[in-house]
N, C-alpha and C positions, 0 to 999 in steps of 0.2 A: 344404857347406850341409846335408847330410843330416847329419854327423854332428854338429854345432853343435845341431840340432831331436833327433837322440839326446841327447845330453847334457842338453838344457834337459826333457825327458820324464820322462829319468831321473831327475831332479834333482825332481822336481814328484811323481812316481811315490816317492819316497824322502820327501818333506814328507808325504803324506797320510795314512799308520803314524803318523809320528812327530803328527800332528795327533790323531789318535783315541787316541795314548795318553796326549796331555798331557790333552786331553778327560776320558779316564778316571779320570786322578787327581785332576783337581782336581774331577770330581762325587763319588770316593769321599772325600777331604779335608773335602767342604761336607757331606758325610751326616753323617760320622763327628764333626765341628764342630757340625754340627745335634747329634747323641745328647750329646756330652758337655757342650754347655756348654745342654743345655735347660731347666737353670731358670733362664738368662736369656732367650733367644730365645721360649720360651712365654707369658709376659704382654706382651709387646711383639706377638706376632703376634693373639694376644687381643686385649689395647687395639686394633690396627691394622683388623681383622675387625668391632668392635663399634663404630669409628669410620664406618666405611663404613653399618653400619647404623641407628648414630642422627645421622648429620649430616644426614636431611633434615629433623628433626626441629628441629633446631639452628637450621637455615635460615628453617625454618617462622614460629621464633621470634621472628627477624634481621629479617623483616618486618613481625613488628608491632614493631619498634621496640625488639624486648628485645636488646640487646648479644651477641655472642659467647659472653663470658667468662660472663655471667650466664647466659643460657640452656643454656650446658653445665652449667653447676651445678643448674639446674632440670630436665635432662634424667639426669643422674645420680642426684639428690637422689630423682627417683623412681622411676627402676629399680632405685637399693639399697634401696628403701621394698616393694617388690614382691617383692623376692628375699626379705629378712629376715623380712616377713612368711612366705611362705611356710616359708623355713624353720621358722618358732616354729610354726608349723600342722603340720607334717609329720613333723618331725623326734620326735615323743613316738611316734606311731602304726610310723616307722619303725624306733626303738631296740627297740621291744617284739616286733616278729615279727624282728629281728638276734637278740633274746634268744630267743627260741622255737624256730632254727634247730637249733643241735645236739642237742637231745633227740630233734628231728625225725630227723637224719642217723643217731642213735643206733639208731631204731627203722629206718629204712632199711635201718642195716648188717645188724643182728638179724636181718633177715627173709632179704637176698642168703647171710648167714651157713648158715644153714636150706639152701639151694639150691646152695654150694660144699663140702657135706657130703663126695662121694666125692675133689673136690680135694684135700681137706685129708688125707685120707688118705693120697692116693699122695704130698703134700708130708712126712707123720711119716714114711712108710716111707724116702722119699729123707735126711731129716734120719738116722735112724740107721744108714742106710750109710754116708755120711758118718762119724757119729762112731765109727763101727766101722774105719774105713777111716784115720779121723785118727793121724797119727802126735803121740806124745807131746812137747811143747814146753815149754818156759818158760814161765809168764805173766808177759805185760809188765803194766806198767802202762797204760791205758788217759787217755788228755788227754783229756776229754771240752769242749769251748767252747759256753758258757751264750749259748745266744740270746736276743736280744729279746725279753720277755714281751708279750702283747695291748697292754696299756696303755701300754706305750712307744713301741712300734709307731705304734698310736692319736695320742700323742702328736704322736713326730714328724711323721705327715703331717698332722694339722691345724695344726703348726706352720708347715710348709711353704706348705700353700695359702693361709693366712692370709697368708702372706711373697708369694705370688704375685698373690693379689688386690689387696692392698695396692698393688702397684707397677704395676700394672693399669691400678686405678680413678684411680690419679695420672694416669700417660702418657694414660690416655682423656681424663683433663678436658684436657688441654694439647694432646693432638690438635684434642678440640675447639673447643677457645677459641681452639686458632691460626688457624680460618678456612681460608683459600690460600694462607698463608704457604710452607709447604712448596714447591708446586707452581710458585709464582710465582720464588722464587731456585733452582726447578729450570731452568728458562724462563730467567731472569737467566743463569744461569753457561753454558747451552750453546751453542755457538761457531755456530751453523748454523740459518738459519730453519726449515731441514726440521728439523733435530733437536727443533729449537724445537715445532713442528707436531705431530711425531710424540710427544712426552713428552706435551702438552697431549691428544692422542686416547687414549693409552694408558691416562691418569690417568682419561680421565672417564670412558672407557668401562669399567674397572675397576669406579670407583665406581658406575655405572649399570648393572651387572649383580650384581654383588655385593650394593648393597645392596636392590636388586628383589629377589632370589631370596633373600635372608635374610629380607626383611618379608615375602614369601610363605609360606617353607617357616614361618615362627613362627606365623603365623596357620594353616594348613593345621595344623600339629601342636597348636595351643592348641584347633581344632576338632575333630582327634582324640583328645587328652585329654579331653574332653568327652564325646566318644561313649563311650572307653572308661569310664570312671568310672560313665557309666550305663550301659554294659552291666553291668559289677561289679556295679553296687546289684542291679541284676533278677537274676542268676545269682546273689547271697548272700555277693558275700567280703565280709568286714568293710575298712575304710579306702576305700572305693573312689576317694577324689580322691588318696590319696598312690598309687594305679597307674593314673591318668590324669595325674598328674604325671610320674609314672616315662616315659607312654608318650610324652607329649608332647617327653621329653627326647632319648629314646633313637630317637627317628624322622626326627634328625639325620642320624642314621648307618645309610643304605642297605641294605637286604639283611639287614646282620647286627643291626641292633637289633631289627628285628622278632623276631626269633629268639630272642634274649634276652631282649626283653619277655617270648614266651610263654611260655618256659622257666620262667621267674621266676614268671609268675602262675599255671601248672599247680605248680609248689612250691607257693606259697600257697594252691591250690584241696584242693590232697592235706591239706596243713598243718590247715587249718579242717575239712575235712568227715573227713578221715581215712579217704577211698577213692579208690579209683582213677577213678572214673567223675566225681566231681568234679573231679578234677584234671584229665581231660580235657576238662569242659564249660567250666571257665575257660580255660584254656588252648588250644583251637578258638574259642573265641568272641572271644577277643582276636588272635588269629591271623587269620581271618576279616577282622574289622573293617580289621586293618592290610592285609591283601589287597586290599578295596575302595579303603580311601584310595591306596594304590600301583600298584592297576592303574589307576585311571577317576578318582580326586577330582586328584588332585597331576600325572598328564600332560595334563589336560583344561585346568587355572589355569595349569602352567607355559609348557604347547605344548612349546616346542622351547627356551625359554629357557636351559637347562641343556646343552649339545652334548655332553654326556664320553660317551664308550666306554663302555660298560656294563666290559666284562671290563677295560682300567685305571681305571676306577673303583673295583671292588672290589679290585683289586690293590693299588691307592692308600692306601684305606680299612685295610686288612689292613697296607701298611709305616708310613704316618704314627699308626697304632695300637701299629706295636713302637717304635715311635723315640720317639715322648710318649703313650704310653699312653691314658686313654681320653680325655684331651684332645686328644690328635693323632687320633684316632678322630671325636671330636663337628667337626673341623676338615677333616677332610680334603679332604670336595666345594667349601667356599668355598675351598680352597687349591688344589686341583688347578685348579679354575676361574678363579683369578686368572695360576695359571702358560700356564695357555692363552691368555689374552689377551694376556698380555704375548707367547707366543711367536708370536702370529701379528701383533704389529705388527713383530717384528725379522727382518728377513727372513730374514740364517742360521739363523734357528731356526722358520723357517715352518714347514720337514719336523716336527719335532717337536709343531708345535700340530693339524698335520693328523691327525698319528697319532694325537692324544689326541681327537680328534671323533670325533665318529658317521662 
């Protein structure tokens, strides 16, 4: 008896290695899957993310009697009317200080240049040891490989996002316009009333947190674009709605957009006034602002809505940022929050939704 209960120990003791390492390959397989094939998976999880936050919108619609199919076309029709606008607003103000930048950096280097003075010496004196020291050689020939100029560059990526919105703004209107299609032959095909029960709680309650904390955090940061934009005008930078725009976007992204905003607008403060003392009064003053919205505006509207870890939230934030860039960056909190819900309705992976909470 006792050895029968060895064996069967052994035997279960021997499965659980072997569980954590199938485990491990197949989340490094779905990373690695995620990186390479992400300019398909990126406007699908887009459309999927912007689906959540205009179906109530949709819905809205579906009750005064406007059809599906239609009201997703009147719900798209005027969010690309709001986007393009602003772009044709933004985009003249924005090209001109991208043009203004490297004469900026120029006089930058000029000045640190000034202050590596003694470096640069002990760098010539180590250069002519060296060629004092070099032994005499052949000269090869040198292959030198012509990179991408700006404008190609340029190119290609507006080819690309062009290529990703496009396929985007498709799959949203067809999420749209399908209604509960989706959800209903999820329901149809699962063998089991719980499974049945449990997909139906998963989906709604996805959709009811997701799309609450997206029409929140867009109004929360359409009100800090606001504020910022008139902090700018009274502090004197020129454009100030195109970095209440910048801030509204970048206040997606936790922690670190704030940082980059300020970063950005103390450039710009040095840029126009052409001193230091400027650069930091834009620069604290949009810093500032975004401290109030984040300590006291945005925990006070959310409460508790949002449960993630502070520390794998920025974790998060920092991998869905190398793996798709700053779209996986502007993504991260609605995805790390949908992965949590999902794992706390499956029970094996309860451990995992506990660990990503508070």
């Amino acid at each position: 008896m006792d050895s029968t209960n060895d064996k069967e120990t052994g035997v279960t003791t021997a499965l659980v290695p072997r569980s954590f390492v199938t485990t491990g390959l197949f989340v490094l397989a779905l990373f690695y899957t995620l990186y390479l094939a992400r300019d398909f998976f990126l406007p699908i999880v887009l459309a999927i993310l912007l689906h959540f936050l205009l179906r109530p919108a949709v819905r809205a619609l579906k009750r005064a009697r406007i059809g599906e199919p239609i009201g997703a076309g009147v719900v798209l029709a005027l969010l690309i009317a709001v986007f393009t606008l602003a772009f044709y607003e933004l985009s003249g103000p924005a090209s001109q200080w991208l043009a203004a930048v490297p004469p900026a950096l120029a006089r930058i280097e000029k000045g640190i240049a000034q202050l590596r003075g003694p470096v640069q010496q002990v760098r010539r004196a180590a250069d002519q040891v060296e060629k004092m020291t070099a032994v005499a050689a052949r000269k090869t020939p040198e292959v030198q490989i012509r990179e991408p100029g700006l404008t190609e560059t340029v190119f290609a990526g507006t080819r690309s996002l062009i290529a990703t919105l496009s396929v985007m703004v498709l799959l949203l209107y067809f999420l749209l316009a399908s209604g509960d299609l989706f959800l209903e032959k999820t329901v149809k095909v699962l063998p089991t009333l719980t499974d049945k029960k449990r997909a139906v709680g998963i989906a709604n309650n996805m959709e009811d947190h997701i799309s609450r904390y997206l029409l929140s955090m867009t109004a929360i940061n359409v009100g800090l674009g606001v504020a910022q934009a008139t902090a700018m005008f009274i502090v004197g930078i020129p454009n100030p709605v195109l970095w209440g725009f910048m801030a509204s976007v970048l206040n997606f992204i936790p922690y670190l957009g704030a940082m980059v905003g300020s970063l950005t607008v103390a450039t710009v403060g040095y840029l126009h006034f052409g001193e230091v003392g400027g650069a930091a009064l834009a620069g604290l003053t949009y810093f500032g602002i975004t401290c109030v919205e984040g300590g006291f505006i945005t925990p006070m509207l959310l409460a508790r809505r949002l449960t993630l870890n502070p520390v794998i939230l920025l974790v998060g934030i920092i991998f869905w940022g190398w793996l798709w860039g700053i779209a996986g960056a502007l993504l991260a909190v609605p995805l790390m929050s949908s992965i949590k819900i999902f794992c706390d309705h499956i029970e094996p992976l309860a451990p995992v939704g506990e660990f990503m909470g508070r």
